[in-house]
Every structure is written in C-alpha cells, then in structure tokens.
C-alpha positions as CSV (number, residue, x, y, z in Angstrom):
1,X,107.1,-120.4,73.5
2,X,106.8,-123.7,75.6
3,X,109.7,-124.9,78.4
4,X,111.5,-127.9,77.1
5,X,113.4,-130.2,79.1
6,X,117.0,-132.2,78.6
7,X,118.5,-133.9,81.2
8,X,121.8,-133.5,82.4
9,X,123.4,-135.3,85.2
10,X,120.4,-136.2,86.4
11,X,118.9,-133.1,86.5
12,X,115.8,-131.9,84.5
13,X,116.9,-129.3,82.8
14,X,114.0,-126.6,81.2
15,X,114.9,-124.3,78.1
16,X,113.0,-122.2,75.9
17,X,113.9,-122.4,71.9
18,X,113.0,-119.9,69.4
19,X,113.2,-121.2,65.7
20,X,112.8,-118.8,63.0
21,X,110.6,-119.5,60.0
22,X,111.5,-120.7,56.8
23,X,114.1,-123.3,56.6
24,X,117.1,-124.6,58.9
25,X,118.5,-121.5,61.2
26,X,121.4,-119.7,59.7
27,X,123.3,-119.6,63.5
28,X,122.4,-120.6,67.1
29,X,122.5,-118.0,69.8
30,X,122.4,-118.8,73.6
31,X,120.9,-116.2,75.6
32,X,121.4,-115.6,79.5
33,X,119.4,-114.3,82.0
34,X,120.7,-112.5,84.9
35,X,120.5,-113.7,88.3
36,X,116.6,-113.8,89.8
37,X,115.5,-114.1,86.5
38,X,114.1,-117.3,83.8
39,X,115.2,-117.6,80.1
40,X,111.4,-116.2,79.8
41,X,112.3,-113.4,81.4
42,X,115.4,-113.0,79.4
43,X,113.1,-113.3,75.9
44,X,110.9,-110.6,77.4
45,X,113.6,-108.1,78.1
46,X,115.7,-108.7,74.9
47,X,112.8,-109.1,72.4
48,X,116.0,-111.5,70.6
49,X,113.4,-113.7,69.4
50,X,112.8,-110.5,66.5
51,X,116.3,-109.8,66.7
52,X,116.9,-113.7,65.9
53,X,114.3,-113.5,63.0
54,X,115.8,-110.3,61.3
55,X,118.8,-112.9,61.0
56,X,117.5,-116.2,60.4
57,X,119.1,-117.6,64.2
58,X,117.5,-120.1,66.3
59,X,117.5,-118.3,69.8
60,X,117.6,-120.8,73.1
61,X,117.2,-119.3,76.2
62,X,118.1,-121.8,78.7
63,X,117.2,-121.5,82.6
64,X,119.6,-121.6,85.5
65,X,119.4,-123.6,88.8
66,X,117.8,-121.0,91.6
67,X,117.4,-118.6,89.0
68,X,121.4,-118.4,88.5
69,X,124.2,-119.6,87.2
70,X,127.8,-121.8,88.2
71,X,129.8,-119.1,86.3
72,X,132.9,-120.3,88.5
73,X,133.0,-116.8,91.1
74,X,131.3,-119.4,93.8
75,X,128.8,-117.0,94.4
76,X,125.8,-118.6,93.5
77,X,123.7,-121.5,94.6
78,X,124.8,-124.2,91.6
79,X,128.6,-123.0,91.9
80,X,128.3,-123.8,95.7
81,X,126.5,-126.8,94.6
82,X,128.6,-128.0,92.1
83,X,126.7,-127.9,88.8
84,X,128.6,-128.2,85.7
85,X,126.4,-125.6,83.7
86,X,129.4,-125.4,81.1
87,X,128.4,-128.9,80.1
88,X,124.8,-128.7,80.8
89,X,124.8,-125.5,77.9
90,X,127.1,-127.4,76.1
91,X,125.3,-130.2,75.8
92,X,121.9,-128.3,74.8
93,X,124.1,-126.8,72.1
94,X,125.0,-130.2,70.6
95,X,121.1,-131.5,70.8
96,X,120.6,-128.0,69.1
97,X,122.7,-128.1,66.3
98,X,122.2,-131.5,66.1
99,X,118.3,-131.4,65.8
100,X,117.7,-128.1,63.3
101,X,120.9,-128.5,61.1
102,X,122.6,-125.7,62.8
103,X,126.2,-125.0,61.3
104,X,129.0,-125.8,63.8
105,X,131.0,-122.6,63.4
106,X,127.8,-120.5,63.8
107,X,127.2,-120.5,67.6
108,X,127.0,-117.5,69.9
109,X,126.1,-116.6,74.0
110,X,125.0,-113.5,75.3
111,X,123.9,-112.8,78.5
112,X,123.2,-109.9,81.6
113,X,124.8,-109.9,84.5
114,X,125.3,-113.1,85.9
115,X,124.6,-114.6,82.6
116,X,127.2,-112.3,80.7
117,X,129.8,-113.9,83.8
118,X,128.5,-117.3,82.7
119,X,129.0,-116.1,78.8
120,X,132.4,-114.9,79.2
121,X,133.0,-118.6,81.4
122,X,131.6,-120.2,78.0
123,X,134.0,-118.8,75.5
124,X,136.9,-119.4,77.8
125,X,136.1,-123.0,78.6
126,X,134.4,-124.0,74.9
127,X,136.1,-121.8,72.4
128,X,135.5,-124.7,70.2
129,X,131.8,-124.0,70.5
130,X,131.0,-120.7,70.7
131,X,132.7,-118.6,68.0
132,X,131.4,-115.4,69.4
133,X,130.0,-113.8,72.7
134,X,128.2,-110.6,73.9
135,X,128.1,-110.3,77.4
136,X,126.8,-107.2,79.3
137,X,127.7,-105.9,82.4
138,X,129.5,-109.0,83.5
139,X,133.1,-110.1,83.3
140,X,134.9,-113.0,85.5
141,X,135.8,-114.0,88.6
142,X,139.0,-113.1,89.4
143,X,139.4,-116.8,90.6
144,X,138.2,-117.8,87.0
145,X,141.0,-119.0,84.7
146,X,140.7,-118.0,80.8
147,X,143.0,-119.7,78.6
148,X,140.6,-120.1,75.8
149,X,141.8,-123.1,72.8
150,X,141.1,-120.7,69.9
151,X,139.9,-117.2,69.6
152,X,136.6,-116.2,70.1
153,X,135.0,-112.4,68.7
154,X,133.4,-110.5,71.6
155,X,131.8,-107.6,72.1
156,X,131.6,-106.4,75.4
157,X,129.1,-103.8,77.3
158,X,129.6,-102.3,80.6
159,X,128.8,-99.2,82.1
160,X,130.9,-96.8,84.2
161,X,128.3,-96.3,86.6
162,X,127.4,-99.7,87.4
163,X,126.3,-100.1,91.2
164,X,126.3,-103.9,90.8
165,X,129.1,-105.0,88.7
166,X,131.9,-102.9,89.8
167,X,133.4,-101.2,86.2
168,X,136.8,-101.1,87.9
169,X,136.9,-104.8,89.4
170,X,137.1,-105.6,93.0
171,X,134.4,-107.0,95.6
172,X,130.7,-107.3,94.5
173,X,127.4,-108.5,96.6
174,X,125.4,-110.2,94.3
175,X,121.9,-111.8,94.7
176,X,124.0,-115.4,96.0
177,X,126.4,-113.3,97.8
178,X,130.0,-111.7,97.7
179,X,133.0,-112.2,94.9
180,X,135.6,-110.1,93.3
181,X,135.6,-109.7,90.1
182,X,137.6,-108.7,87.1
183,X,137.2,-105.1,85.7
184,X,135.4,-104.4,82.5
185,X,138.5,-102.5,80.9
186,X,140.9,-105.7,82.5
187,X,138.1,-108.1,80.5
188,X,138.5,-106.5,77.0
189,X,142.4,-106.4,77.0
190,X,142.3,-110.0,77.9
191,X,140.3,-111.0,75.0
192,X,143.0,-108.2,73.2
193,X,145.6,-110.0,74.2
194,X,144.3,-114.0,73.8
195,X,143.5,-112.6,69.9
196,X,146.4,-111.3,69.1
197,X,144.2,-108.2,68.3
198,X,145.8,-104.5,66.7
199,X,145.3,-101.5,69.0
200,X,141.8,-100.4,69.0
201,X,140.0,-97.4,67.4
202,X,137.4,-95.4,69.4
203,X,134.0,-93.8,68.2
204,X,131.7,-92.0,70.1
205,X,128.2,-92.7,69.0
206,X,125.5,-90.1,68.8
207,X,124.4,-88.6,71.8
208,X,120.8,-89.4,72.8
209,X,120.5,-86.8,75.9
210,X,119.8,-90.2,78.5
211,X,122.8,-88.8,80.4
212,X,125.3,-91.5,79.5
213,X,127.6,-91.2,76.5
214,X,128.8,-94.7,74.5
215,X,132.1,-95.0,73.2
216,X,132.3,-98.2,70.7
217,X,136.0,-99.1,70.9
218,X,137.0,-101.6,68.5
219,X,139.7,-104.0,67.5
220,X,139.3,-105.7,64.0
221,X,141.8,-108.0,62.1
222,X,142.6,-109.9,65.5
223,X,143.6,-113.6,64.6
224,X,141.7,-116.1,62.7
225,X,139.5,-113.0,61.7
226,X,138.2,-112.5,65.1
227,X,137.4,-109.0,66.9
228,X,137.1,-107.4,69.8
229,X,134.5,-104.4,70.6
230,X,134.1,-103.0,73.8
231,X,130.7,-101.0,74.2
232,X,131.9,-98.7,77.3
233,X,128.8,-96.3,78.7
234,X,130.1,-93.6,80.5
235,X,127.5,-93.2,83.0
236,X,125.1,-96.4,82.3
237,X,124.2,-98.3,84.5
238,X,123.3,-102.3,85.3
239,X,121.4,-102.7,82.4
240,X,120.5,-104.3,78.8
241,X,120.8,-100.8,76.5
242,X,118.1,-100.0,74.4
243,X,115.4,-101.6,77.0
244,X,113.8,-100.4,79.9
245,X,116.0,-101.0,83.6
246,X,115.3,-104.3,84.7
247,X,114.7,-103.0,88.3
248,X,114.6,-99.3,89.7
249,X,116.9,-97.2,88.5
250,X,117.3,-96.4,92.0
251,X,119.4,-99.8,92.6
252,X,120.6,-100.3,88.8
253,X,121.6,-96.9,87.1
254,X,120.5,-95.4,84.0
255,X,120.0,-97.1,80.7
256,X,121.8,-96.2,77.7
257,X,119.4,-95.4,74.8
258,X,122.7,-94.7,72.4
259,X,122.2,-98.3,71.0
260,X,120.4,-101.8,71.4
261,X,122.3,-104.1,72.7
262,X,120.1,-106.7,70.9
263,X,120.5,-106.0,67.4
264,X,123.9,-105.1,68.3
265,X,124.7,-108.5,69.4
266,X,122.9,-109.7,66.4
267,X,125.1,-108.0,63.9
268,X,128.0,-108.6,65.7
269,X,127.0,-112.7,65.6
270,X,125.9,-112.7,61.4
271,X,129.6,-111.1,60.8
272,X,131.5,-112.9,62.9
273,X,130.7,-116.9,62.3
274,X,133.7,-119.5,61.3
C-alpha cells in the first residue's frame, strides 16, 4: 500500500488509500492513528483494510504532522503550529470521493486516541461530511467547541481504566504535552443531546474472562435516523479492542477482547450512511 501525496497549504501531505476490488467503493472511511504513530501503523493495528473489504469501503489512512494531529486541545505540534488538519482531511475527502465515485452521504472517521480527538473534531466542524464516526478512547478538548450543522451517528469506545485518556475528564499528559479534556460519559450525552436521541438501552455483552466487562449502551431513532452507541469497558484500558495493546500494558491497560472495534465500526458505518 504506497504513500500518496496532496498538497495542502503548501504542505506535502502523505496518505495511504485502500480500494476494495470490484467496482466503485460503496462508502469512504477515514482512519486515524494515534499520536507517535503513521496511517501505516494505523492499517497495521486495525487490519480495516479486511474490515473495509467485507463492506465494499475505500479505507484512507491519512498521516499527521509529527506523528499527530491539530485536534484543537493545543497539545500537539500542528495545533501549536497552526495546521488546519480539518481542511487538510477535508480536502482528501473531496479528491476521494471525487476520484472513485464515492457517494456523498457515505463518509466516516475513526480514529485512537489522538486520532478519535481529531474524529470527534471532524464531526463537529464537517457534519456535512462525515455522516458517522467511531472514535476510541478520545473525546475533546474541553476548550473545543461542538455545535455540529446536522447530526452525525457515533459510536463511541472508552475504557474505565484508561491511564492516558482520563474516562472521567480532567487534565491529561499526552505525547505533545498537557490538556483537559472532556469525559467519555460527558462526550456521549453531548452527541445525545445535539441528536435529539431517546434515552438509551444497555446490554452487557458476553464475558470473555480478559478482566474487563463491555456494556454497549445504545440510543437508536435519534433525528434524521442517526444513533448514538457508547462502547463503555469497565476495566479496559488505552486501547483498540479486539487487537493486541499498542504499547505495554504496563503504561496502557488491558485490552478488551469482548468485541472488535474494527468490524464494529464497520457495521456501525454500512447502517448508518445518508
């Protein structure tokens, strides 16, 4: 899977794109690496380009600027710099959809850690682009406005036990230093309440003995058909579920084995286009 390059703002910009066979892609989903990592990376630990197959999506995994992203906390190196990576993925998704006859209403972002913070900063900013989002273990800035133009579907994942994304908000140390950010509970009842959404149902899914249990807490029939799902391990740590940890589970918690997070996102995305 070769790098490919735009440029925005006068920047080179590298991506990589995943196309499935047979045929112009059914959906488009953007998927973010976490900080200190490359979209490669990101392919590696989500396997979404099989995921992306299974549904006919074209996958793009797009890379940051010093292996992060300007997700608005002013944490990182592009937000201190000033890099408009709203516009720069934006963009990308334009020349995407544009290129492989993508349909417009069909376009989704997922993302780890600081790329499920830049995911969330998508659907806020360009709810006229991204009709759905699945970001894991990351929320917002509490200095990060969201007063999305239309709804937007999301199913959220975060762990109780995360050491790096507080679960209950507050001050975090990430890899470009210190923000405060807003609590994973405080995330899904804003997505609640910006979709008009019914009060949710909760399911505890299977036990799998890893030591965390999932509850899937879900809000369907929110407006313009949209819903809200919030993935909440109790006990799981900074991590993709259904993959190995990304680093030792020493400094990141546990991984849930409960579900994928992959093909959850990819269900999620197939029922919940425009």
């Amino acid at each position: 899977m070769p790098s490919a390059q735009i440029d925005y703002g006068g920047t080179m910009r590298t991506y990589r794109l995943h196309l499935p066979a047979g045929g112009p892609p059914s959906g488009l989903v953007v998927n973010l690496h976490a900080a200190g990592a490359t979209g490669a990376d990101q392919a590696a630990l989500t396997h979404y380009d099989a995921v992306a197959d299974a549904y006919g999506f074209a996958v793009v995994y797009p890379d940051g600027i010093d292996y992060s992203w300007a997700d608005g906390r002013g944490a990182s190196v592009p937000d201190r710099q000033g890099v408009d990576d709203v516009g720069f993925i934006a963009t990308l998704v334009d020349r995407l959809v544009a290129e492989n006859g993508i349909p417009r209403g069909r376009v989704y972002a997922t993302g780890l850690s600081a790329g499920g913070f830049m995911a969330n900063r998508l659907a806020c900013d360009r709810a006229d682009l991204f009709a759905a989002i699945a970001p894991v273990a990351g929320t917002l800035g509490t200095n990060v406005g969201c007063n999305p133009s239309r709804p937007v579907s999301v199913l959220a994942t975060y762990g109780t036990a995360d050491p790096v994304v507080p679960f209950n908000g507050g001050p975090m140390t990430g890899r470009g230093g210190g923000s405060t950010v807003v609590s994973g509970p405080a995330m899904v009842d804003r997505w609640r309440q910006i979709n008009g959404c019914p009060a949710p149902s909760d399911e505890a899914l299977p036990s799998t003995g890893d030591g965390a249990e999932t509850h899937r807490i879900a809000s369907d029939g929110c407006a313009a058909g949209t819903s809200v799902v919030f993935m909440r391990v109790d006990g799981g740590g900074h991590t993709w579920p259904g993959v190995p940890e990304i680093l030792p589970v020493q400094s990141v918690g546990a991984a849930s084995r409960a579900f994928d997070a992959s093909d959850a996102s990819g269900q999620f995305f197939a029922s919940h286009g425009r």
